[in-house]
C-alpha positions in Angstrom: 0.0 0.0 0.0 1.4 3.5 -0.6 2.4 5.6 2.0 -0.1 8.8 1.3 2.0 12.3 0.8 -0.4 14.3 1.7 1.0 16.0 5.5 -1.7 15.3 8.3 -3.3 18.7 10.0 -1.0 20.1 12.4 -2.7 19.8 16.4 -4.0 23.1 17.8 -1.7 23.7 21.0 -3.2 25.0 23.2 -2.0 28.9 24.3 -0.1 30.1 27.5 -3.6 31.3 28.9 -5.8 28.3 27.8 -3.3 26.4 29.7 -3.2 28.6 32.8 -7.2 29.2 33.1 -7.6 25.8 31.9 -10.0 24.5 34.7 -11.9 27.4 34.9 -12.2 27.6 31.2 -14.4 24.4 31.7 -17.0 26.2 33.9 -17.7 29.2 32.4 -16.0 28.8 28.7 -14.0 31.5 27.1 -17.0 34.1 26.8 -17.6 34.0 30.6 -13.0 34.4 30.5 -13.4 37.1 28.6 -16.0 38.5 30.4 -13.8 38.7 33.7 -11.2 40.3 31.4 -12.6 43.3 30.6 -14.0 43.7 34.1 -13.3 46.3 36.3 -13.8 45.9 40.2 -13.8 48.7 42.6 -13.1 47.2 46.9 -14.3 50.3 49.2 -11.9 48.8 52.1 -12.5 49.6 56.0 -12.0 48.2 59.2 -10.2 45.1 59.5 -9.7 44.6 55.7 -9.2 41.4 55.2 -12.6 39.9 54.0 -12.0 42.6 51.5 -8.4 41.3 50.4 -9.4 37.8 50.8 -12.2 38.6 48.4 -9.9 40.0 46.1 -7.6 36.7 45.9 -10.4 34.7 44.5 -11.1 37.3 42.3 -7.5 38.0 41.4 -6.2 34.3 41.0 -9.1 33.7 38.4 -8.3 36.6 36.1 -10.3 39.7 37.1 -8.9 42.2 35.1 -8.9 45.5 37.0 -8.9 46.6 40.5 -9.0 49.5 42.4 -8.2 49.2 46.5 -9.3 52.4 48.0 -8.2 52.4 52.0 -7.2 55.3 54.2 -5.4 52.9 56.4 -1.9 52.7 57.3 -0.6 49.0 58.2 -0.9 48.6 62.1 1.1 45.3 63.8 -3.0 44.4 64.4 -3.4 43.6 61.0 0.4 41.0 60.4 -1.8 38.5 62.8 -4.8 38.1 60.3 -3.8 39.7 56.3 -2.0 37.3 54.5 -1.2 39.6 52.1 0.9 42.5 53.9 4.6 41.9 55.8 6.8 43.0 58.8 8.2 45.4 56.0 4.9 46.6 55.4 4.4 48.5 59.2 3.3 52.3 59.0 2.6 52.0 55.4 -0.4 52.6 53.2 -2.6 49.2 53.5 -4.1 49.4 50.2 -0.4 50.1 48.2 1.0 46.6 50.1 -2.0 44.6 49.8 -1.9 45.4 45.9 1.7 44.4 45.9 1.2 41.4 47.4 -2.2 40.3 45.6 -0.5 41.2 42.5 2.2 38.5 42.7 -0.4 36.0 42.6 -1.1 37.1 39.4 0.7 39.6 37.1 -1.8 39.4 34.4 -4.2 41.7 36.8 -4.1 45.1 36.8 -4.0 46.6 40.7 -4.3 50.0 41.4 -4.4 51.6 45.3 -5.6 54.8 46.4 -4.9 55.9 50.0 -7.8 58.3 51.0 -11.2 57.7 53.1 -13.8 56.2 51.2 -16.4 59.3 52.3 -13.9 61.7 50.2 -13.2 59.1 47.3 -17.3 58.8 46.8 -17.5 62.1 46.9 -15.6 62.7 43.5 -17.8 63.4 40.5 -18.6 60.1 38.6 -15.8 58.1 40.0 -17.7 55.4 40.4 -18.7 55.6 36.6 -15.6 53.8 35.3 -16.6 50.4 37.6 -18.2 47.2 36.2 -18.4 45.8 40.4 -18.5 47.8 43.8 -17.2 45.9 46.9 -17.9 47.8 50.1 -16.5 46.2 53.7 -18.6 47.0 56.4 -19.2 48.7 59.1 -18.7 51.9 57.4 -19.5 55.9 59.0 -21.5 57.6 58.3 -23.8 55.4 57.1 -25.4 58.0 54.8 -22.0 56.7 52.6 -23.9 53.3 52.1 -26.7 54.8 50.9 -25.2 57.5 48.5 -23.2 54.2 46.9 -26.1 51.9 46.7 -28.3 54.6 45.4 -25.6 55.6 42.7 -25.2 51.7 42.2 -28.9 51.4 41.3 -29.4 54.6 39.2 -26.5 53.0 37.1 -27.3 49.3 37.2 -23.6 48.6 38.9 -23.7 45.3 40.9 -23.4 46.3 44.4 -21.9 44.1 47.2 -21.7 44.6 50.7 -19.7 42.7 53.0 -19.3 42.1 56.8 -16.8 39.9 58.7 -16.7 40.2 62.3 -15.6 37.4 65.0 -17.2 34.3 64.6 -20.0 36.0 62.4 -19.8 37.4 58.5 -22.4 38.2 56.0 -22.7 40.1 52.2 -25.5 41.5 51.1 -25.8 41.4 46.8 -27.3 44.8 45.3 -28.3 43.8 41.4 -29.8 46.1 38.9 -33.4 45.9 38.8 -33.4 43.4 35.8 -30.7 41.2 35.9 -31.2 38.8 33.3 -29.0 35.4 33.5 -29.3 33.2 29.9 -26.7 30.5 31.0 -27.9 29.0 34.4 -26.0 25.7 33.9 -28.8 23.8 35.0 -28.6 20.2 35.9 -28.1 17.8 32.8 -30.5 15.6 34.1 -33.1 18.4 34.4 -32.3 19.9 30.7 -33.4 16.8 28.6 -35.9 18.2 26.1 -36.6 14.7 23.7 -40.0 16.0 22.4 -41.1 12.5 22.1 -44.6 13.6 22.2 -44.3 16.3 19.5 -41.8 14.2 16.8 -41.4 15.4 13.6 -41.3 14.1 10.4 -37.6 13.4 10.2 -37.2 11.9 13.6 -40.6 9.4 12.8 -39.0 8.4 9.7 -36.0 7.2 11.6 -38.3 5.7 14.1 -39.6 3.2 11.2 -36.9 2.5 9.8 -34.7 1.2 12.7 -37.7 -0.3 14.2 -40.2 -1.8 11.4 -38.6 -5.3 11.8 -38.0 -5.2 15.7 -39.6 -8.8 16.5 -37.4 -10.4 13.6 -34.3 -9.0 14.6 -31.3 -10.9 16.1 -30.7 -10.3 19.6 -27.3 -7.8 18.9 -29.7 -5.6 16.7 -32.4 -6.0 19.4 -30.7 -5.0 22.3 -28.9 -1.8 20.4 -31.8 0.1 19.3 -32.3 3.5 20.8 -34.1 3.7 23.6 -35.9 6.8 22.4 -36.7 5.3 19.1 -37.7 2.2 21.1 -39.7 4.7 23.3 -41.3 6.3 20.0 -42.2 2.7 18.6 -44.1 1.6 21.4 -45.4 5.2 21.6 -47.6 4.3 18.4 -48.8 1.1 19.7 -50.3 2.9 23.1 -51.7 5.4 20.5 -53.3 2.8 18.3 -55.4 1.7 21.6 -55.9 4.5 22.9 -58.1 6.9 20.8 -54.3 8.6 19.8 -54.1 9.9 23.1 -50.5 9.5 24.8 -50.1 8.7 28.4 -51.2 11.9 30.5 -51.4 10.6 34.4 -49.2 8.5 36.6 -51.5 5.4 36.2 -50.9 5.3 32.3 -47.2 6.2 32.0 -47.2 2.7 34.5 -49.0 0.6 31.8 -47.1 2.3 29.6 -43.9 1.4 31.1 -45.1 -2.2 31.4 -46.0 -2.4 27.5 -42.5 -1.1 27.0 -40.7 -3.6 29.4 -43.0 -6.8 28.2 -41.1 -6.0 24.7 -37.8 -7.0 26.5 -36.3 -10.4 25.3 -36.2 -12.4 28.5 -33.4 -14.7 27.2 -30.7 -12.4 25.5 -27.4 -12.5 27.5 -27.2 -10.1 30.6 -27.1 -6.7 29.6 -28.6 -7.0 26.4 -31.4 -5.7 26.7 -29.9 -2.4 28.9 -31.2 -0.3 25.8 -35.0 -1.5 27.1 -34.3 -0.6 31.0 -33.6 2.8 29.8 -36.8 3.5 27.8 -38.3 1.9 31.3 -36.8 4.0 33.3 -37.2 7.5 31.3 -40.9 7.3 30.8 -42.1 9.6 34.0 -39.4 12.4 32.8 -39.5 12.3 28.9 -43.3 11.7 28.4 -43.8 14.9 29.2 -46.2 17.9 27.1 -43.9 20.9 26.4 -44.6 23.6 28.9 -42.6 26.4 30.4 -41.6 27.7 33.5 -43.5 30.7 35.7 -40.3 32.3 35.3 -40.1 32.2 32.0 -43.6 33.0 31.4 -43.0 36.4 33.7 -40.5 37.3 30.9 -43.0 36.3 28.5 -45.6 38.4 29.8 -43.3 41.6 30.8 -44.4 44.9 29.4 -40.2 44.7 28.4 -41.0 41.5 26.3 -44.1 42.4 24.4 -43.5 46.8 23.8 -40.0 46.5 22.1 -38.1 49.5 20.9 -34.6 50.8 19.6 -33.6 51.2 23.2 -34.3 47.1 24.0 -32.0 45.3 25.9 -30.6 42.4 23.8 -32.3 40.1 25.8 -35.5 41.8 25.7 -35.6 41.2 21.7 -34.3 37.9 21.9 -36.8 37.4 24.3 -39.7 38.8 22.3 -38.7 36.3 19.3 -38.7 33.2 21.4 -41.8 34.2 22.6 -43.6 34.6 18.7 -42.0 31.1 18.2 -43.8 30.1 21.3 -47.1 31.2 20.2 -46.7 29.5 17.2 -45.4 26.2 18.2 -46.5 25.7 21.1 -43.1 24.8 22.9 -39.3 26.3 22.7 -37.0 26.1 20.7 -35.0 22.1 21.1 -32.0 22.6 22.2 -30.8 19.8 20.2 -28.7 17.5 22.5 -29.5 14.0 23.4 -28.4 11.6 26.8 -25.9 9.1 26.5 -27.5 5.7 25.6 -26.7 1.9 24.5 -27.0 2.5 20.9 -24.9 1.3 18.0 -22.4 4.3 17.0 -24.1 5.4 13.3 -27.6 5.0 15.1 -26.5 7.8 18.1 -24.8 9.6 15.4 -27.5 9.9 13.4 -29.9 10.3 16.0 -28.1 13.1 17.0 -27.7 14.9 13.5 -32.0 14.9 13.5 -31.8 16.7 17.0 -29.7 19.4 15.9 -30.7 19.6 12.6 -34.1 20.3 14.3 -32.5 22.9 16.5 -31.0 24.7 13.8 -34.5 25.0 12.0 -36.1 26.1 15.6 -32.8 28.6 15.6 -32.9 30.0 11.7 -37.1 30.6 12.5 -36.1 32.7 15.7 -33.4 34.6 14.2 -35.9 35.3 11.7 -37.7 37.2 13.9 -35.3 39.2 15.8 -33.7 40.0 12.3 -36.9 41.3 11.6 -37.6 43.2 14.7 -34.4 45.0 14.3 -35.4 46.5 10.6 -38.3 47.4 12.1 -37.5 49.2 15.2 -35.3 49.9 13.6 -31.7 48.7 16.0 -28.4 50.6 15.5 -26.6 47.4 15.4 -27.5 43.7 15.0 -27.2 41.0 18.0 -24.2 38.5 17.5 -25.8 35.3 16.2 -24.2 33.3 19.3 -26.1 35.5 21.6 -29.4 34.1 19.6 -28.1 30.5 19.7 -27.5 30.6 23.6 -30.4 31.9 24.5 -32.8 29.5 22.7 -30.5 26.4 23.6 -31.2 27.6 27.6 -34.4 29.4 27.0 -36.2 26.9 29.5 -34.2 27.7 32.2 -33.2 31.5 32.0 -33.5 33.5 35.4 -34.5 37.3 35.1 -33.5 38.3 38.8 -34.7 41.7 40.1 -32.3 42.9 42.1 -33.6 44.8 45.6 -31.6 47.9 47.3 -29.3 46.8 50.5 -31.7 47.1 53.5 -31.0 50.9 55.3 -30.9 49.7 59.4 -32.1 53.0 59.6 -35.3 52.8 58.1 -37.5 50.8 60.6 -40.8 51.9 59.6 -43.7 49.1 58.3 -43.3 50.2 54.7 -39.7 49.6 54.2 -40.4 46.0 55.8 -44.0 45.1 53.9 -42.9 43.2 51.2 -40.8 40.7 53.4 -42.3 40.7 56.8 -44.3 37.8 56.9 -41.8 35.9 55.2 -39.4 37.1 58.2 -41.4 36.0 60.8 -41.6 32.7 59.8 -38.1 32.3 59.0 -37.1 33.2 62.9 -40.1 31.0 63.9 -37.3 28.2 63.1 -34.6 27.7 65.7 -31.9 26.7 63.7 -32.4 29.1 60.9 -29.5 31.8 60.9 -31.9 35.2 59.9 -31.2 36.6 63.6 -27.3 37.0 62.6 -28.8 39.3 59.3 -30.5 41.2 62.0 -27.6 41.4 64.8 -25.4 43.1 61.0 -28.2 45.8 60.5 -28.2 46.0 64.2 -24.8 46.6 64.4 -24.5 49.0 61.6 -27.4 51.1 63.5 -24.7 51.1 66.5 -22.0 52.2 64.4 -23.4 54.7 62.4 -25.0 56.5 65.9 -22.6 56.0 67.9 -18.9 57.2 68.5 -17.4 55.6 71.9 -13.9 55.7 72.0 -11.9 53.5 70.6 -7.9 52.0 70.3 -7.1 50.8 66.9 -9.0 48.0 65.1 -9.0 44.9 67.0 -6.0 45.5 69.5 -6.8 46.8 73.1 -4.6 49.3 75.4 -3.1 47.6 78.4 -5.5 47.8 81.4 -8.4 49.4 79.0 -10.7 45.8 79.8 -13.7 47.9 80.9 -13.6 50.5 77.5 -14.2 46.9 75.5 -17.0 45.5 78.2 -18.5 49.4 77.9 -18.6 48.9 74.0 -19.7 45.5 73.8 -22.9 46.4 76.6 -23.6 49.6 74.5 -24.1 47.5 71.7 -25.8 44.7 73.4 -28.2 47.4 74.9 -28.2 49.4 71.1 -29.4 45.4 69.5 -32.3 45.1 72.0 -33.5 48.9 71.5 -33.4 48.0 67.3 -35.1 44.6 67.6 -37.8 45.9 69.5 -38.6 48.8 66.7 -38.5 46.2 64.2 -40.7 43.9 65.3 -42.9 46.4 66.0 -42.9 47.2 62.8 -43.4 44.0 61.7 -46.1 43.0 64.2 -48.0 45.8 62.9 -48.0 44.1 58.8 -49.3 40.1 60.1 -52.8 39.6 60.2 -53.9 38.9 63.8 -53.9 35.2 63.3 -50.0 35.1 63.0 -48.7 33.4 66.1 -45.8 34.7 66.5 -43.3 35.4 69.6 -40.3 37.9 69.4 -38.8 37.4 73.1 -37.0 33.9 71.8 -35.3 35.9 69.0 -34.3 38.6 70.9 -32.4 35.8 72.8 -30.5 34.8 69.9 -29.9 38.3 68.6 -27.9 39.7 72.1 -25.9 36.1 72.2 -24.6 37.5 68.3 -24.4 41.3 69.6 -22.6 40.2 72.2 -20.3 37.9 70.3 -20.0 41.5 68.1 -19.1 43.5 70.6 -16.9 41.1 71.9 -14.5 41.1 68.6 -14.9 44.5 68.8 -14.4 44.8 64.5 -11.5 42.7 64.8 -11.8 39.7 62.1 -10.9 35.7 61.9 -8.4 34.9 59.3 -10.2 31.8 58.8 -13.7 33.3 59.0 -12.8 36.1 56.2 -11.4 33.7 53.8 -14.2 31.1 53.7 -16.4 34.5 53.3 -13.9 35.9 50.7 -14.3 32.7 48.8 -18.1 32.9 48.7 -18.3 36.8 48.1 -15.5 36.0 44.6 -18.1 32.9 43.7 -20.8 35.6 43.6 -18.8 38.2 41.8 -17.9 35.7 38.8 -21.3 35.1 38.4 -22.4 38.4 37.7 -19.9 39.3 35.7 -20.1 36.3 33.4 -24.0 36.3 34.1 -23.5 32.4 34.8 -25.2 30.3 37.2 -27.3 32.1 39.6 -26.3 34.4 41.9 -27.9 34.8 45.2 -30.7 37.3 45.5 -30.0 38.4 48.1 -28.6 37.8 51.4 -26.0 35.2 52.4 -25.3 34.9 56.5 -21.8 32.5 57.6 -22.0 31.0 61.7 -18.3 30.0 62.0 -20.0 28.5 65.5 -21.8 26.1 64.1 -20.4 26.2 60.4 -23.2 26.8 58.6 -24.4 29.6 55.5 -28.1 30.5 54.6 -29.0 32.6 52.2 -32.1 35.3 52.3 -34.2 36.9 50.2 -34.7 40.3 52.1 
């Protein structure tokens, strides 16, 4: 045989930064890499510091592109015992210059800038905060009108807005999102994102059904045992149909009889594991005999003024939104994604099997791009969306999350409005005893302190020799302040239940002193340990919002490093 001259393909190898991102690349794929990139992250750093430098590790270590460290600190021997990321060498210095030394060595590919001035005056500036994709702010901060000036600037401009306590045993963040975040990639569960549309088969995928299964009592037993399950599935589809008025299986007592036509087809005497292809039509029938519907979430979109009024000014999501919907009304279900489960199946049947899906989801693709092509000559749109923004959107249409984000709650504002969305929903929540909603309170408690108070104070976390009763003062003041700003809040919650609510506020006014006190104790000083573990979570929130991946949380999250246990709140 002659050796063939013609040079084989050379192998793509893959670059210096698909090999240094590599795992990460396999979570959120180079779009979500690129995303981080290009984005620019501002930490508003206070007390302690060192949730907000922990934070910035995981954010850092990733790929973040751009930081800003804004802290009017100078480096104290207090903060050697807990910071990783500042040195002996560093004493007397500005904290924000040697933290972004040291955080940049992890790596050099980030860009770190530091600014050494209070975060009132830094606010202050005319649009600073303009230039930001992501605000950070570490908690307590004075006056607390500063936490409202950023969270209202934050909204105005639709800047994701985080804000972040770590204090003793106790931490918590609190996630400000525009008012319509929309998230397209969820990364659902694979076993939740099957979409076979066995009841709703077109013609191409019913012509395949005949052919491979026409002659299924006459075939050997290799043959037999290597058919498709969803073809086998299909098959015996048409048989229920045939005896059943052409209805399909609709209740739980006919998807059992249906399951038990399916399994009688079996060949009881083929070698074990033959017949594996027939356990797995068995065993999908509950989840893939399913009518196409949608979720209430995706209905809301559906149904959104934003959805059905579009203009020039539309959000891209808002017009692919509005064409998914008109293919909706006119086929009844979404578009198919087009990808098919693993299953026992000989290798040119799964591989044609699979060319029908996404052929089909190409069609379902081409018709919705139709209509968003459309749209935009209509409206008419300065500039066209990118086809892979289309594709994404109808492959994870089922399952996209339009969160709408809600302000950082002011512990100032105490009145039953500001509570009357929420407050039977509160209630019940500290009706549990294990449920960790009184450490959210003992936060907005102690930022009430905080902000109203001014006792006198040593530097952050260490204590003058002989000074014991200045910390037991502090820690009773804000023990006393807790009960004082409990009891105004649930009075103002009281006054939104109906009068059947049973509900008693004297055993959650236990657990909030026990976490005042454990406040007041620390005094603001932080736990290493404690500010990583919440560093980590705060970064795992941050990358999803700016990749707009997964879910974030909406939009509380509470750490007891007591007990070792999170909870996340919608407040």
């Amino acid at each position: 045989m002659a050796i063939r001259s013609i040079t084989p393909p050379p192998l793509k190898v893959p670059t210096a930064k698909e090999k240094k991102y590599d795992r990460q690349l396999r979570l959120w794929a180079a779009s979500g890499q690129r995303a981080l990139e290009e984005a620019n992250v501002l930490l508003l750093n206070s007390g302690a510091g060192v949730v907000g430098f922990e934070s910035l590790k995981n954010l850092i270590l990733p790929g973040v592109g751009t930081f800003t460290i804004v802290d009017e600190a100078n480096v104290a021997e207090s903060d050697l015992g807990v910071n990783f990321f500042l040195a002996e060498t560093s004493l007397g210095r500005p904290r924000a210059e040697e933290g972004a030394k040291y955080l940049n060595e992890l790596n050099p590919d980030v860009c770190v800038h530091a600014v050494q001035e209070s975060i009132e005056v830094y606010v202050s500036k005319k649009d600073i905060l303009d230039q930001y994709s992501l605000i950070l702010l570490i908690g307590p901060i004075t006056p607390l009108s500063i936490l409202w000036e950023i969270s209202d600037y934050a909204s105005r401009r639709s800047i994701p807005f985080f804000y972040i306590h770590s204090v003793g045993f106790y931490s918590h963040f609190s996630v400000q999102l525009p008012a319509q975040f929309p998230v397209v990639d969820t990364h659902p569960d694979p076993d939740s994102t099957q979409d076979l549309r066995l009841l709703n088969a077109w013609p191409e995928l019913v012509d395949f059904v005949h052919l491979k299964t026409n002659k299924l009592d006459s075939m050997d037993d290799h043959e037999h045992g290597h058919v498709p399950y969803l073809l086998l599935l299909l098959h015996y589809l048409e048989l229920w149909r045939a005896s059943h008025d052409g209805r399909s299986p609709d209740n739980y007592s006919e998807k059992k009889d249906f399951k038990n036509l399916v399994q009688n087809g079996a060949r009881t005497d083929n070698a074990e594991g033959g017949e594996e292809n027939y356990d797995e039509a068995v065993a999908s029938v509950l989840k893939s005999l399913n009518p196409p519907s949608i979720s209430s979430g995706l209905r809301e979109i559906f149904e959104a003024d934003e959805c059905k009024l579009i203009n020039s000014n539309s959000a891209n999501f808002w017009v692919i939104a509005h064409g998914i919907r008109e293919f909706y009304t006119a086929n009844g279900a979404l578009p198919l994604p087009g990808a098919i489960p693993d299953m026992k199946a000989k290798s040119a049947d799964y591989v044609h099997l699979q060319n029908i899906y996404k052929a089909k989801a190409r069609k379902d693709l081409a018709e919705v791009t139709a209509t968003v092509r459309l749209l935009e000559h209509e409206i008419p749109r300065k500039s066209s969306i990118d086809n892979q923004e289309i594709e994404a959107f109808c492959k994870g249409a089922a399952f996209v999350k339009l969160i709408k984000g809600r302000p950082i709650r002011n512990p100032t504002e105490l009145t039953p409005t500001s509570w009357s969305d929420r407050a039977k929903y509160i209630c019940q929540e500290l009706q549990d005893e294990e449920s960790l909603l009184p450490i959210y309170l003992s936060f907005l408690a102690y930022d009430y302190f905080k902000g109203k108070q001014n006792p006198p104070e040593p530097e952050t976390g260490a204590w003058p020799q002989g000074a014991q009763f200045l910390q037991e003062s502090y820690a009773q003041a804000l023990k006393d302040d807790a009960d004082s700003y409990i009891d105004n809040l649930f009075r103002s919650l009281l006054q939104l239940l109906d009068d059947d609510d049973d509900f008693s506020a004297a055993p959650i006014k236990a657990r909030v002193q026990t976490i005042a006190a454990e406040l007041g104790r620390a005094h603001g000083a932080e736990l290493h340990n404690i500010s990583a573990l919440t560093g980590g979570m705060v970064a795992q929130e941050v990358i999803k919002v700016i990749t707009k991946q997964y879910v974030p949380i909406d939009n509380a999250c509470v750490f007891d490093g007591i007990a070792s246990k999170a909870a996340v709140f919608r407040l």
